[in-house]
C-alpha positions as CSV (number, residue, x, y, z in Angstrom):
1,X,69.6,46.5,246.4
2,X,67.7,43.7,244.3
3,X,70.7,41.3,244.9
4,X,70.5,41.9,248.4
5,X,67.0,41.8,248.9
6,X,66.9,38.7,247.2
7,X,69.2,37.2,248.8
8,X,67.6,37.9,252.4
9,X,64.6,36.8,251.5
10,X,65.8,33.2,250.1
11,X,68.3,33.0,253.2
12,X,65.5,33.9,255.8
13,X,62.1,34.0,254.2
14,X,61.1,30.7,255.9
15,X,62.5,31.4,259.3
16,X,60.8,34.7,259.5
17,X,57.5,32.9,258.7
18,X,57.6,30.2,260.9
19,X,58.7,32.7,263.7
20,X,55.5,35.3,263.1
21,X,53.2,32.3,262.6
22,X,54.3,30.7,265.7
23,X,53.7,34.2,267.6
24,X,50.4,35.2,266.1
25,X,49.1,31.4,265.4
26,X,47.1,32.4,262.1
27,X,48.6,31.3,258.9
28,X,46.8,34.3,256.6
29,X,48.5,37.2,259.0
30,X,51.4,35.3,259.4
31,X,51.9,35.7,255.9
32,X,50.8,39.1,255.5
33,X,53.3,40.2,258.1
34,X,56.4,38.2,256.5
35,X,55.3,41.1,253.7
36,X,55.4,43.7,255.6
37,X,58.5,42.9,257.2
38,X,59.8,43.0,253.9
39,X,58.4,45.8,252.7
40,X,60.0,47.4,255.5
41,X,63.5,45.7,254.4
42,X,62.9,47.7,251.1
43,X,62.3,51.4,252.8
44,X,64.9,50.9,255.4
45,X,67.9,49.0,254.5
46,X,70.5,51.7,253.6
47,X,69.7,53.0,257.2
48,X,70.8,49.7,258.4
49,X,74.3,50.2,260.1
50,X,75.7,47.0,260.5
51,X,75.3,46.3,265.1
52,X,73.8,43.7,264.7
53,X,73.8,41.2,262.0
54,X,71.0,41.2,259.2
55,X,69.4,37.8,261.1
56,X,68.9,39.5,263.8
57,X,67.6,42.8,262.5
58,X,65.1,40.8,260.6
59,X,63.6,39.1,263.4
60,X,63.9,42.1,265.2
61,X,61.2,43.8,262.8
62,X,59.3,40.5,262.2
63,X,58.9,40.6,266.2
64,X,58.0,44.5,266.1
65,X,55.0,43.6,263.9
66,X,54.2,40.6,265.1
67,X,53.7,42.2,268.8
68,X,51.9,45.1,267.0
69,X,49.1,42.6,265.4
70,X,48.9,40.7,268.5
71,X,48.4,44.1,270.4
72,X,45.2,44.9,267.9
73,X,44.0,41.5,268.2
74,X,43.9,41.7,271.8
75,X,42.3,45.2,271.5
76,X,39.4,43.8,269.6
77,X,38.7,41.0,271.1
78,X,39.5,38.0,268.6
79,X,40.5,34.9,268.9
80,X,43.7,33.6,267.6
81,X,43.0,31.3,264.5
82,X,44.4,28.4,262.5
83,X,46.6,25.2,263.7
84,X,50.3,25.0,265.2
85,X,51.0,21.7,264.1
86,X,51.1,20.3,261.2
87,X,51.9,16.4,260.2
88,X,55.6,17.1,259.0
89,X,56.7,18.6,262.5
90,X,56.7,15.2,263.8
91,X,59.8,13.9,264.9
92,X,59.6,10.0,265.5
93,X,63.0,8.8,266.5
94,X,61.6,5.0,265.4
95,X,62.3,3.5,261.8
96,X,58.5,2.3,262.4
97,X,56.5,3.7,264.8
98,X,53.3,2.0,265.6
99,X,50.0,4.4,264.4
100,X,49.8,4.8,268.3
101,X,53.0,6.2,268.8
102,X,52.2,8.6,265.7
103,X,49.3,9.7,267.3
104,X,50.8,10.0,270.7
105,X,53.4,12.0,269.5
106,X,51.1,14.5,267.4
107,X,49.5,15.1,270.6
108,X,52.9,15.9,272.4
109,X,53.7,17.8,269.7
110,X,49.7,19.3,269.7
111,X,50.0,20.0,273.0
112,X,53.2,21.9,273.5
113,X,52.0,24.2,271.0
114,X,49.4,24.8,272.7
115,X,50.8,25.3,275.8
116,X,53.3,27.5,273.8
117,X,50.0,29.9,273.3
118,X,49.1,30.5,276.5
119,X,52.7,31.8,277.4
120,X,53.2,35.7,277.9
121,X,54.2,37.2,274.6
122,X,57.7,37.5,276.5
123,X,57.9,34.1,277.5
124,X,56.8,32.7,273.9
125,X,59.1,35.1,272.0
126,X,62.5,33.4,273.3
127,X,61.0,30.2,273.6
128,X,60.6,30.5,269.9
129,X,63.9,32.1,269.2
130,X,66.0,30.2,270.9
131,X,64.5,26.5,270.6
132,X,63.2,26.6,267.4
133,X,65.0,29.1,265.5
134,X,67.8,27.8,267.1
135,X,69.4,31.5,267.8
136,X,71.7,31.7,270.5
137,X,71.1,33.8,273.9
138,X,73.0,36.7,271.9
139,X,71.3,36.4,269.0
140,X,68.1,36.6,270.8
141,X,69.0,39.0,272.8
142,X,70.1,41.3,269.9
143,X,66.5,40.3,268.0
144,X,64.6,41.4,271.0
145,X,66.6,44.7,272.2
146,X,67.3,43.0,275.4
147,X,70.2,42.3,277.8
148,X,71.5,38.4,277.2
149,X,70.8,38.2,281.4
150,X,67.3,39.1,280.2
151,X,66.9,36.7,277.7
152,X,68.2,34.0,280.0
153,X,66.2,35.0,283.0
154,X,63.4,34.8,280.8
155,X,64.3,31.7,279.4
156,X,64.3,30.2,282.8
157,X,60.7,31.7,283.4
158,X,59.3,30.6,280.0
159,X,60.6,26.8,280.7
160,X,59.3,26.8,284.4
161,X,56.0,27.7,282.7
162,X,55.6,25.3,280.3
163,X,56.5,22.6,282.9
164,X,53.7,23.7,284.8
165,X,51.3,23.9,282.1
166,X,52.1,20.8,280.6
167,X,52.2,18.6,283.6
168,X,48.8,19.8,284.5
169,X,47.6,19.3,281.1
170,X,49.3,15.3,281.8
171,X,47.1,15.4,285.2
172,X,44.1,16.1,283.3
173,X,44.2,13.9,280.2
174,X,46.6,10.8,281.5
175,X,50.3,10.9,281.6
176,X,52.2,11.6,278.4
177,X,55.6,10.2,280.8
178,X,54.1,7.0,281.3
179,X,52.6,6.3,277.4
180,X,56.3,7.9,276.1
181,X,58.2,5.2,278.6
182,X,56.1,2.3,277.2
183,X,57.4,3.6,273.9
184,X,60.5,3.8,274.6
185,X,60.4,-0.2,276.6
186,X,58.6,-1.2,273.4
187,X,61.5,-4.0,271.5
């Protein structure tokens, strides 16, 4: 069992975080739960039989606990805490970007994340699954217990939100479309 626990954790360790810490938004429980989903590993892995694959068990437990904290935040009243983005999430297609385009990309980046938040538990679980963990409809499906139409029904839902949020968000602050196209005019 040490082997295989090992190798779990070293295969999936940092996809399991960055998938809690993207639901529950606070780095401190976000690593406590990436514990207890392997504490759980430890107690229940000869009762795992094999339906799905171990990636998708995983995430299947990390999501269990991850809607279980979010369910007793909610129930007392707190806040979510900490930062989505962080400086090395950037992805700046230009060899040199000017310091504006850094900054008007961090608050793309800033802003998606946030939108990201204000998503239906639902809508934010396979939005993370699938476009950050890069899991496919079955995967996801398998990981959440639900039907593949599900997932991509959901999917659909999730996507029509965010456009909504984040083109009213563009309404309200200036466009991000119009700075971006400057970019991308820039020679």
């Amino acid at each position: 069992m040490d082997r295989t626990f090992d190798r779990l954790y070293e295969q999936y360790h940092q996809s399991i975080y960055q998938f809690i810490f993207y639901m529950v938004r606070d780095q401190n429980a976000a690593e406590e739960l990436v514990q207890d989903v392997y504490i759980k590993v430890l107690g229940s892995y000869e009762n795992f039989d094999g339906k799905s694959n171990e990636k998708t068990w995983l995430f299947s437990i990390a999501k269990h606990l991850a809607i279980d904290y979010i369910r007793k935040e909610n129930r007392q009243k707190r806040k979510w805490l900490g930062t989505i983005v962080s400086n090395d999430k950037i992805d700046v297609h230009d060899p040199a970007p000017l310091p504006e385009e850094i900054a008007l990309a961090k608050d793309e980046v800033r802003a998606v994340y946030e939108a990201l938040g204000t998503c239906s538990i639902a809508h934010r679980q396979v939005l993370i699954l699938r476009f950050i963990q890069s899991l496919s409809v079955k995967e996801t499906a398998e990981s959440l217990g639900w039907s593949e139409s599900k997932v991509k029904t959901t999917q659909h839902r999730a996507i029509k939100q965010m456009r909504k949020i984040l083109n009213t968000e563009e309404r309200e602050e200036g466009s991000f479309e119009t700075q971006s196209s400057r970019r991308r005019h820039r020679t």
